[in-house]
Wavefront OBJ file of the C-alpha trace (Angstrom):
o trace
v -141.850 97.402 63.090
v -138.944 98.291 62.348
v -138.727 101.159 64.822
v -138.373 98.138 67.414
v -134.578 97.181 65.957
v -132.886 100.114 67.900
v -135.243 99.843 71.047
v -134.521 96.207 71.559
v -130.551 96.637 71.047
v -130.452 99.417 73.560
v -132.397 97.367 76.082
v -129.658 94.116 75.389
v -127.087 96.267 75.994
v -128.067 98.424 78.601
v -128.918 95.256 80.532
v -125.145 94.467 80.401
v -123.531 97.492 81.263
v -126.146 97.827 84.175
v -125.592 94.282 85.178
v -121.423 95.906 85.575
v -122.041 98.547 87.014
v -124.519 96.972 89.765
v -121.532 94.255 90.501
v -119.053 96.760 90.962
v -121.084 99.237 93.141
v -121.819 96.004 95.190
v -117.818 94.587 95.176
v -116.004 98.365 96.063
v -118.383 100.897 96.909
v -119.492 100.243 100.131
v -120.159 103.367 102.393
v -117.877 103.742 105.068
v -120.302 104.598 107.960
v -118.994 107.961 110.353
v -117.453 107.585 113.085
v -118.697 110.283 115.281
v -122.003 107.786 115.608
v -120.742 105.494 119.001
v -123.472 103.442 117.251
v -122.178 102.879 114.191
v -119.419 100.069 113.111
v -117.042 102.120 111.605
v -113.871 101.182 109.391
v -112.397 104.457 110.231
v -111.624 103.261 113.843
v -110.964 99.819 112.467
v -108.251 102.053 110.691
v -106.886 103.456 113.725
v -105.813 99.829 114.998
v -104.348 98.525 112.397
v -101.981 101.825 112.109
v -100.060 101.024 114.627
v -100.772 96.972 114.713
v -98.582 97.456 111.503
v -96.300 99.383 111.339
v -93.452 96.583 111.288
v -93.588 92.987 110.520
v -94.540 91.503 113.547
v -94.380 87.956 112.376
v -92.603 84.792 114.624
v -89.190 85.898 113.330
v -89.829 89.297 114.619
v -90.422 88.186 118.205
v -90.040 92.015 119.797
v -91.816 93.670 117.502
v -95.219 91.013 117.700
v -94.664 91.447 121.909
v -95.236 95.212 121.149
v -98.346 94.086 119.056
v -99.619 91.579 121.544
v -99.347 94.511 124.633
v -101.255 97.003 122.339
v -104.007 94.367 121.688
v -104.205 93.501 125.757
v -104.495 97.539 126.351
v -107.426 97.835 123.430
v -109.095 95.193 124.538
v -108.865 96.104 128.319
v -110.224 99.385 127.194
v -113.347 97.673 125.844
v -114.062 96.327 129.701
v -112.679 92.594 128.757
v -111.596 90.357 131.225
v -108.086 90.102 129.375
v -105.439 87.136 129.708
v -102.392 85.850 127.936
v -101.762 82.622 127.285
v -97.907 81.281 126.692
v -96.309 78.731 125.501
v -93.201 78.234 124.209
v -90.154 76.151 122.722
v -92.480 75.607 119.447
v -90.391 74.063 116.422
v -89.956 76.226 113.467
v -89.945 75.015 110.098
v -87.529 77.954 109.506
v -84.801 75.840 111.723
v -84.798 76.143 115.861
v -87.708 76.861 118.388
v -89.949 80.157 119.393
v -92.085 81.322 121.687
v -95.526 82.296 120.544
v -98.519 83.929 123.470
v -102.445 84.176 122.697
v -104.723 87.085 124.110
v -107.873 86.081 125.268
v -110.489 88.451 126.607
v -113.911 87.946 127.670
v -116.994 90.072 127.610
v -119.765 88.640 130.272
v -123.574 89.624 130.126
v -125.235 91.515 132.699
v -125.883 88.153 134.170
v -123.917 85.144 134.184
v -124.519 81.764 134.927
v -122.585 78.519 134.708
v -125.310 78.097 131.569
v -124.150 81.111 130.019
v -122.990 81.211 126.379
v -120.788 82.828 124.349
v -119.953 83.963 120.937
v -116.170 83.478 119.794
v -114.500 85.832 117.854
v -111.194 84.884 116.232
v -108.464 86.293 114.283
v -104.745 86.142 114.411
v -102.335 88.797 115.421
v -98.962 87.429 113.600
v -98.127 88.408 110.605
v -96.431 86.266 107.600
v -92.964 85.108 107.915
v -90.522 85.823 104.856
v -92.127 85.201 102.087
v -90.230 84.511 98.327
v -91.581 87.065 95.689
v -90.237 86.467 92.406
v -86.763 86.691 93.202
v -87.327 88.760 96.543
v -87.780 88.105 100.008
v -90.282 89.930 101.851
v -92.063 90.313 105.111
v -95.591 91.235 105.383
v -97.059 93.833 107.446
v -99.759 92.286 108.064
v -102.340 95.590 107.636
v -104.916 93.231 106.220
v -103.516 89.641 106.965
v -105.000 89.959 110.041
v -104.815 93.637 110.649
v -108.520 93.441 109.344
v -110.264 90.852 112.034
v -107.796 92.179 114.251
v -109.349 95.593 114.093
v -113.248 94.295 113.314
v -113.112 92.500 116.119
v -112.159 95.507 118.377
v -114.935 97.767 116.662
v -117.565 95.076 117.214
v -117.053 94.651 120.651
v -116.572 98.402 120.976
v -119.850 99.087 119.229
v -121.693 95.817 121.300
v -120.560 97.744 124.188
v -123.363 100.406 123.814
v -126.111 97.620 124.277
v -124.521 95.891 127.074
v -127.470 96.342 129.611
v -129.754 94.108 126.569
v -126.809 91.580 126.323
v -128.082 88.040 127.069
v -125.128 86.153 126.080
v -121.608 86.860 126.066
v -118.634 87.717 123.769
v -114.960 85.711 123.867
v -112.119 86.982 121.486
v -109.242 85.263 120.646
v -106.042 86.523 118.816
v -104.116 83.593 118.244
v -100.212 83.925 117.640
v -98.498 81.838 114.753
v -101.595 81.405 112.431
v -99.273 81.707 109.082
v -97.153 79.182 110.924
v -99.070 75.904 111.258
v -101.732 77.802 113.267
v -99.878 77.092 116.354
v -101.543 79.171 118.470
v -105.080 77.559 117.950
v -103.449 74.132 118.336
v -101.775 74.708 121.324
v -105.108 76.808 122.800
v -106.771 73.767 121.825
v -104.096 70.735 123.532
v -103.537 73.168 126.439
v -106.392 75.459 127.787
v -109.501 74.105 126.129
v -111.383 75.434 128.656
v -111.151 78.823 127.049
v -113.798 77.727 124.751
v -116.541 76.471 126.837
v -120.210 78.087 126.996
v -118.764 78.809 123.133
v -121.762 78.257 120.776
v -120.843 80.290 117.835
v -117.250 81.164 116.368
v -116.929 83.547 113.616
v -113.197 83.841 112.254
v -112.146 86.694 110.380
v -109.104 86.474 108.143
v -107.990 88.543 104.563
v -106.675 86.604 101.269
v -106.239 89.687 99.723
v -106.401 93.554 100.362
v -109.787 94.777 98.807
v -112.960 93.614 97.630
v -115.978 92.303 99.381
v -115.794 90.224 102.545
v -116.921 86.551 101.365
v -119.024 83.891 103.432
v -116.113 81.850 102.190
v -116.574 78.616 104.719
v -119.276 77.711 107.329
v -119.233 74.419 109.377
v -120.758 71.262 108.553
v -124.595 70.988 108.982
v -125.114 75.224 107.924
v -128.256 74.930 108.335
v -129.304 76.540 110.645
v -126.202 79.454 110.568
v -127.511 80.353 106.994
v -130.946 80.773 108.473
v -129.402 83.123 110.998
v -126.881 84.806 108.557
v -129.757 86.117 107.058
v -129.698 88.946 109.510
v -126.400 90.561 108.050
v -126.596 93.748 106.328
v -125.025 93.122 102.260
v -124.645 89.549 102.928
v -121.753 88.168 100.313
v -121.465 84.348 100.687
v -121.678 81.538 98.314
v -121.889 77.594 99.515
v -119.982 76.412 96.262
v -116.597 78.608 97.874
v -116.314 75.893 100.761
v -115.733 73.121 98.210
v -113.140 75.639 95.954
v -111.768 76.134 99.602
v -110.759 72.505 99.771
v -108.432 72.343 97.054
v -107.074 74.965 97.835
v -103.312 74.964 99.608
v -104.877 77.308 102.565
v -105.934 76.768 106.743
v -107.001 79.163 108.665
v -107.811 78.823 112.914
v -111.266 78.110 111.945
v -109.910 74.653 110.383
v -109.296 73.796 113.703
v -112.730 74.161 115.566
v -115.070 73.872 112.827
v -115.637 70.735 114.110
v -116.419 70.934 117.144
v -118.560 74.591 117.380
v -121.019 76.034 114.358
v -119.317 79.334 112.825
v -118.409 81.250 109.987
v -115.136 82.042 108.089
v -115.189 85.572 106.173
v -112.476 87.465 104.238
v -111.514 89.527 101.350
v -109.571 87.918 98.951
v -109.285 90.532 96.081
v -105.667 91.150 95.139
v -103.240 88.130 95.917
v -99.980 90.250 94.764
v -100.327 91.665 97.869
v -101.410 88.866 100.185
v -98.383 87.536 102.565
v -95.817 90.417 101.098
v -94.734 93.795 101.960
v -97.573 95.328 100.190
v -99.955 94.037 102.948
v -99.200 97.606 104.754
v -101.123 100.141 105.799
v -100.818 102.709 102.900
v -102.934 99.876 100.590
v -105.613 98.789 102.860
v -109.579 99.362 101.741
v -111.983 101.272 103.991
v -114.555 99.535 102.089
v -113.622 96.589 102.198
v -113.356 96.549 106.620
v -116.640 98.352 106.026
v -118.262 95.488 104.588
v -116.936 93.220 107.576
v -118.884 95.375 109.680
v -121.666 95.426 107.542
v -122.507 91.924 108.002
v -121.096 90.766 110.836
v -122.429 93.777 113.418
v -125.901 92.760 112.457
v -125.055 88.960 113.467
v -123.189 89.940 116.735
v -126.363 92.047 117.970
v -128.533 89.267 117.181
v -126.660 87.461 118.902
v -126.270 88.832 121.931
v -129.734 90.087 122.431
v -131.660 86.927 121.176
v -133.017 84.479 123.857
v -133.018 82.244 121.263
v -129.391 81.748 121.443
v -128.670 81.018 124.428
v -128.667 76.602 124.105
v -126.067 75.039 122.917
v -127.624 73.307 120.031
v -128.629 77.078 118.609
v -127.005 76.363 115.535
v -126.585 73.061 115.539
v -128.097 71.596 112.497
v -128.486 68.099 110.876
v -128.947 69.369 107.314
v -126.774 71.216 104.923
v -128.173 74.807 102.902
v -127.097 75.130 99.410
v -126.453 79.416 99.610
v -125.267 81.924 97.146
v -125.757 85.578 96.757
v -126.232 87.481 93.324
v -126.513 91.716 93.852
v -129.190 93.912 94.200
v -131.560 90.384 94.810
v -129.783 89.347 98.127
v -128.937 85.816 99.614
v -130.670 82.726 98.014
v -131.079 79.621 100.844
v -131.664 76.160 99.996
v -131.995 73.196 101.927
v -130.892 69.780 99.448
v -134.157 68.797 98.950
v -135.895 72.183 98.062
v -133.103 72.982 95.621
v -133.262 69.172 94.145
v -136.934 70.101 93.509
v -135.999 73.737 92.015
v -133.183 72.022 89.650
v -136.510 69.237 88.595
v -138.606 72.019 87.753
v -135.949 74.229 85.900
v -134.825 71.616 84.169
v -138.955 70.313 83.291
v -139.632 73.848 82.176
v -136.795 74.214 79.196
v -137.840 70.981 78.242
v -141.266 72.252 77.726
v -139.861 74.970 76.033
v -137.637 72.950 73.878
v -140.702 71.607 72.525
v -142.443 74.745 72.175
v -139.825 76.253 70.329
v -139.610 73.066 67.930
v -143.066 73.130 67.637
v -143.956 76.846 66.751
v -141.000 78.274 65.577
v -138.421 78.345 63.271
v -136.127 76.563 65.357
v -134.956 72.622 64.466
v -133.827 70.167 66.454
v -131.011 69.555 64.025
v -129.796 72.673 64.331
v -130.173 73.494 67.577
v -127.706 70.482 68.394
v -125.498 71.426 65.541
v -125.083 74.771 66.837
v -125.065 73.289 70.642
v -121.954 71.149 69.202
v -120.155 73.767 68.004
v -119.925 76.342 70.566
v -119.311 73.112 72.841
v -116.361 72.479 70.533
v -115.163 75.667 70.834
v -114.990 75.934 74.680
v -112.604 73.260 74.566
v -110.549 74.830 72.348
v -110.615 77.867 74.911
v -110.080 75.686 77.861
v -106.684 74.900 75.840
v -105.761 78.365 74.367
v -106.390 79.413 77.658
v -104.263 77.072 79.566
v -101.358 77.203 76.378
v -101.647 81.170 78.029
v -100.857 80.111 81.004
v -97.814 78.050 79.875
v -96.488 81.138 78.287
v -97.413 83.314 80.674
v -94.938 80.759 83.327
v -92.477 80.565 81.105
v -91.836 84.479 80.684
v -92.106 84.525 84.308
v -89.674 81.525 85.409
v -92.599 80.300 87.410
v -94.064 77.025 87.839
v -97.379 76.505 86.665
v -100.306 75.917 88.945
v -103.246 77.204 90.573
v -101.965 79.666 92.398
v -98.097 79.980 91.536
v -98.458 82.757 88.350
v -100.560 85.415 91.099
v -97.350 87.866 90.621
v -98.452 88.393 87.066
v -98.589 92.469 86.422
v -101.261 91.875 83.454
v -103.644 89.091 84.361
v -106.572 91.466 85.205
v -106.208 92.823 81.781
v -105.493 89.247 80.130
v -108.708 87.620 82.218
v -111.009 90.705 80.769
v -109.556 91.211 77.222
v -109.620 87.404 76.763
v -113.708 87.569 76.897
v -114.254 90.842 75.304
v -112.141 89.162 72.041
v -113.969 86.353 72.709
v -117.104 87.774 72.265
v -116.408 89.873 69.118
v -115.150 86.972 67.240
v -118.389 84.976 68.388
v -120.850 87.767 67.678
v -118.888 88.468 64.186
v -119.193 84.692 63.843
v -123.114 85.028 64.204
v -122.900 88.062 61.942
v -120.957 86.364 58.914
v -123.032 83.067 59.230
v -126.210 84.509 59.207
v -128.209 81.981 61.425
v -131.656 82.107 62.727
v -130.818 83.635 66.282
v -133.730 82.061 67.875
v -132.017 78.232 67.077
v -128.642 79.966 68.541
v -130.424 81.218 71.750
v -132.132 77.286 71.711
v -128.378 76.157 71.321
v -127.190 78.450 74.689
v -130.178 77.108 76.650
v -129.540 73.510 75.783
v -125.716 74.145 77.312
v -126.862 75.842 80.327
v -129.526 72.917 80.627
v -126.378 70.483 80.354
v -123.902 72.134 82.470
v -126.761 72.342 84.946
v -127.638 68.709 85.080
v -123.715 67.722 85.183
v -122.620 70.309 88.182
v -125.905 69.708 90.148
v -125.282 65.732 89.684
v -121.856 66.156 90.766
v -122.189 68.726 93.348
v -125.365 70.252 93.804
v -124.020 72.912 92.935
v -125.439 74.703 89.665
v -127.094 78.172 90.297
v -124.624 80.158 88.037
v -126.637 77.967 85.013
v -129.714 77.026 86.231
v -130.550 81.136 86.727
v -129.776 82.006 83.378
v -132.051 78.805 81.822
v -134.566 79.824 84.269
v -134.637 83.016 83.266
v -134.229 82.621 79.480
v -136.779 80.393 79.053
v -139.609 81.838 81.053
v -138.374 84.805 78.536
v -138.646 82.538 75.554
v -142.024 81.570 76.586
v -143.602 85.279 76.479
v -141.502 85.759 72.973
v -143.692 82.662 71.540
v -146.665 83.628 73.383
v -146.708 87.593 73.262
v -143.919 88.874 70.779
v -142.740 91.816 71.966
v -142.773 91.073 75.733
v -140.715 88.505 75.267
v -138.708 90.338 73.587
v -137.867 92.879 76.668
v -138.037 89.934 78.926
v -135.055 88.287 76.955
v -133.287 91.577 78.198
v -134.235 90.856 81.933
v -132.505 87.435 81.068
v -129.592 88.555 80.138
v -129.665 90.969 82.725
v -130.157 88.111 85.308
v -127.460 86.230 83.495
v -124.565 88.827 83.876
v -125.628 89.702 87.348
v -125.179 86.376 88.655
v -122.509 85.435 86.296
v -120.480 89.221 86.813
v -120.145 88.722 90.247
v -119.599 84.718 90.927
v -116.801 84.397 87.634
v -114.991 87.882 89.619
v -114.962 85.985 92.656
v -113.161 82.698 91.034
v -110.938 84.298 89.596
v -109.340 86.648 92.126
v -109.535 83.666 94.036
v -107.541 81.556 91.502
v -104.451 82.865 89.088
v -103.729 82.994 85.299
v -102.792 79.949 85.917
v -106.677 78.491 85.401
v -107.491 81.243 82.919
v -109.135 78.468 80.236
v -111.001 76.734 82.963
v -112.223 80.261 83.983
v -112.386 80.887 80.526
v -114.508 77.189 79.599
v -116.783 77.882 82.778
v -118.108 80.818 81.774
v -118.408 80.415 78.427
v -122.247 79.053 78.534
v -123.220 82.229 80.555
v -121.245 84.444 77.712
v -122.781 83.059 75.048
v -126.042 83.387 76.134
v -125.493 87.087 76.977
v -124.271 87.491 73.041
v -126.938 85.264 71.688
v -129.538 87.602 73.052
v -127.544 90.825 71.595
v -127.209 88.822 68.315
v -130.828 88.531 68.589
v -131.627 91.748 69.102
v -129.698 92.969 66.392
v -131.052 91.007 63.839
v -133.702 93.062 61.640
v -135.991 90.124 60.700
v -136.149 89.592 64.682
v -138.600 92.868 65.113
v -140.760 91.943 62.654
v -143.859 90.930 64.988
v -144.489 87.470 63.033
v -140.482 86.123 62.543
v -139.365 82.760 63.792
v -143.201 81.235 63.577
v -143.717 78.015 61.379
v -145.983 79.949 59.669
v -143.239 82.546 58.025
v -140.809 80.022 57.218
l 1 2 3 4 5 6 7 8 9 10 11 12 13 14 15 16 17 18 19 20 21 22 23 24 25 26 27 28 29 30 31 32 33 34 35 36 37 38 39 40 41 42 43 44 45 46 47 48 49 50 51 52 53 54 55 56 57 58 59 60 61 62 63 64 65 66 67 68 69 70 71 72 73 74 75 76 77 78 79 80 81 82 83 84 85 86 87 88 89 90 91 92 93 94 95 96 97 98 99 100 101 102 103 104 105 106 107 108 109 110 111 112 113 114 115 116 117 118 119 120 121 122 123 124 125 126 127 128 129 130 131 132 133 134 135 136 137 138 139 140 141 142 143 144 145 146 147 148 149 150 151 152 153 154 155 156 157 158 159 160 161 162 163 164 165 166 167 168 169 170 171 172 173 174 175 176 177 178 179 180 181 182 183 184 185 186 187 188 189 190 191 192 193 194 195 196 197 198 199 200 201 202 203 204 205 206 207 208 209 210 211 212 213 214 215 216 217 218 219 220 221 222 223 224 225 226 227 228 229 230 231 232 233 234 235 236 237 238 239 240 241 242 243 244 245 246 247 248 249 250 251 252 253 254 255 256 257 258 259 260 261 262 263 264 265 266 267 268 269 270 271 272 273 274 275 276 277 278 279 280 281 282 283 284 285 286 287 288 289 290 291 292 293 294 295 296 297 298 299 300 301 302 303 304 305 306 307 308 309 310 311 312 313 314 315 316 317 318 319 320 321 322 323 324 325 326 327 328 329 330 331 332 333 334 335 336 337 338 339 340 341 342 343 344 345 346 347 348 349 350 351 352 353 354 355 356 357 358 359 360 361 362 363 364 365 366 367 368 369 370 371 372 373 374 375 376 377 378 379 380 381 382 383 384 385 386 387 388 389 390 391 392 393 394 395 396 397 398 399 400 401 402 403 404 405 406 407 408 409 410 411 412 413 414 415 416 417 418 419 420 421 422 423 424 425 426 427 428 429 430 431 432 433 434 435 436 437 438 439 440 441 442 443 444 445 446 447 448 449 450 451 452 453 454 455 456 457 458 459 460 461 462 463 464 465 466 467 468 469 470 471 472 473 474 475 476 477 478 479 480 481 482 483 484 485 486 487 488 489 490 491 492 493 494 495 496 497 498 499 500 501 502 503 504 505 506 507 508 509 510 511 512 513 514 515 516 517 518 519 520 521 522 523 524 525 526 527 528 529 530 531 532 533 534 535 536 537 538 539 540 541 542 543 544 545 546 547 548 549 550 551 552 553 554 555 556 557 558 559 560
């Protein structure tokens, strides 16, 4: 039996670093497609464009250098067979002191056959780049390679690649590069007091913006009632999108021109938002963007444009209308989960039924008490509030060596805070599993411990928001695994791996995406978050490194 020791540590493990490696493969490694293929959506012409779109700060105090910009744009797009037209306006205030003059392009791409019935699918980005922005104690102007060089140049290759199907098109394609987004988002305001018009026979907008340099494009916002959208952004290739982003979104101190029309037409808002040191300074340039990154636009938004264009179906203007919200998130290498509130109401029941069922299974036939199963539940619950204050006493120091207030998003100039967000949980989780170690506790009442947590932060976040997958996957997954362990021994045993396996997937790629989307400054709430999925992950090692574990008979009543 003892044989079993080794095999069941290697499994625990390799589940982890497998559960890495598949999150990073899926966050930077996507295959830029070549671009020899006039069929293929290809970042390497994507590239092209934003070259020259920027090669000098073309933002409203640049007013020359954005007119060379806009004229570019105009030729590209008249290029692509758009019916191309600029729209001006001018004497806008400044909140830099005085007035400019800011002009929209806006091009249209009709079907074979157009009626007064036809409709259209809106793409958006924004063509300005960021104003001065203060760095430290610098002032810098953005290039603006990925802020919006990126939907700047995916919207280009889309309609470029659309352009090979045009015979099959039944509906059409508008794009609109606004002027002034970083300032107010003047351009989509005044589009929207001025020449309205521009968006009718609009049934779909998708808005492409960048946060960040690198990383994978996020599903960051849809508009209200996703219903049906979800159901349809099932067609992208690598879909990346999580519902829970739209209400982190909120608090957030960040528009985009999508904030202006979600209301009034269904759509999408995607971007990368990997790497705020460079977002809105002179490192957004050209020599730091990410092939893979604009390949992953592409990825999921060419399949969505072709379905688009080519689908009767989408031709009404209630296509994606909806009356009913989806609860949506994505974990790698097992795709897009879909929810509407009521199916994932019944899925949190059910979860939530099951662990109690195994709760009393445990109690019942193993060597796990209730006592200590709360005891144990207490203590690791004491202990991620003492991380959610180390971790924010961090922070503090962290703002004080930097002469920077502290707040959400105020400490992202930090050199180190990759290396202080990962070393924090690797101590983290020595110190725990030495803890286990030195205490010598029954690991199955530990593992009982973790699932009670993930139980309670599940109830709490799905009361509160309905939002809960990131613990109600792990429970699920745990306890179906704890089940076979009482039932069959040794299958349960490898199935505990799958769990954890499960457990970092989801957990890998979801914690990543909070906090490249957040700073140091909310490293203990990233760090007191997490910390149920963590444990869990070092429970099950702890488990299977103990060496009474493998013994085919341990944690049964009957070997107490």
């Amino acid at each position: 039996m003892e044989k079993r020791r080794p095999l069941n540590t290697i499994l625990s493990l390799s589940a982890l670093l497998l559960a890495g490696l598949v999150v990073f493969l899926h966050i930077h490694l996507v295959k830029v497609r070549d671009n020899a293929n006039p069929y293929n959506f290809s970042a390497l012409n994507v590239a092209e464009d934003i070259k020259i779109i920027s090669k000098k700060p073309h933002s409203i105090e640049h007013p020359e250098e954005r007119k060379v910009v806009r004229e570019y744009l105009a030729y590209r797009l008249r290029q692509s067979g758009g019916d191309v037209r600029i729209f001006e306006y001018d004497s806008i205030e400044s909140e830099l002191g005085g007035f400019f003059d800011i002009a929209n392009i806006y091009a249209c791409f009709d079907p074979p056959t157009v009626t007064d019935s036809t409709k259209y699918l809106l793409l958006v980005a924004h063509y300005d780049s960021r104003f001065r922005q203060r760095v430290l104690s610098d002032t810098v102007f953005s290039y603006g390679a990925a802020d919006d060089g990126y939907g700047i140049g995916v919207a280009l290759e889309l309609v470029r690649v659309a352009d090979n199907y045009r015979n099959l098109w039944k509906q059409g394609v508008k794009i609109l590069f606004t002027d002034a987004e970083e300032h107010q988002m003047d351009g989509m305001a005044n589009m929207i007091a001025h020449d309205s018009l521009l968006l009718k026979g609009v049934n779909l907008a998708i808005n492409i913006e960048a946060r960040g340099v690198r990383g994978p494009a996020l599903l960051f916002e849809t508009s209200g009632g996703n219903g049906k959208l979800i159901d349809f952004y099932r067609n992208a290739a690598k879909p990346y999108g999580y519902s829970l982003t739209s209400l982190v979104y909120g608090i957030l101190p960040n528009d985009t021109d999508f904030s202006l029309i979600k209301d009034r037409i269904p759509g999408y808002n995607f971007a990368v938002v990997d790497n705020l040191k460079f977002y809105h300074t002179d490192k957004d340039c050209y020599a730091n963007i990410s092939l893979e990154s604009i390949q992953h636009y592409g990825e999921q938004i060419n399949p969505l444009v072709k379905s688009y264009l080519i689908g009767a179906a989408y031709g009404s203007c209630r296509s994606f209308v909806s009356e009913s919200d989806k609860i949506f998130f994505t974990v790698p290498l097992l795709g897009l989960f879909a929810f509407s509130k009521a199916e994932y109401v019944i899925l949190n029941l059910s979860v939530l039924a099951f662990a109690v069922l195994i709760f009393i299974l445990l109690l019942k036939r193993t060597s796990v008490s209730g006592p200590g199963m709360v005891r144990h539940a207490g203590m690791f619950l004491l202990a991620m509030f003492l991380l959610l204050v180390a971790g924010e006493l961090a922070a503090c120091l962290v703002s004080l060596a930097m002469g920077e207030p502290l707040g959400f998003m105020s400490l992202k100039y930090f050199k180190y805070d990759n290396l202080l967000f990962i070393g924090s949980h690797a101590l983290l989780s020595l110190l725990y599993l030495a803890y286990l170690k030195k205490k010598s506790v029954d690991p199955l009442e530990v593992i009982a411990a973790h699932m009670l947590l993930l139980a309670l932060f599940s109830f709490v976040a799905g009361a509160a928001f309905l939002e809960n997958f990131i613990y109600l996957m792990p429970l699920a997954a745990v306890s179906l695994a704890m089940l076979v362990n009482i039932r069959f021994g040794q299958a349960g045993k490898i199935l505990l791996s799958v769990a954890l396996f499960v457990t970092a997937l989801a957990g890998i790629s979801f914690f990543y995406l909070l906090y490249v989307t957040v700073t140091v400054g909310m490293l203990g709430v990233l760090l007191f978050l997490s910390a149920p999925c963590a444990g869990l992950i070092i429970g099950i090692i702890f488990l299977s490194l103990h060496p009474h574990f493998h013994s085919g008979s341990y944690g049964y009543k009957s070997v107490r």
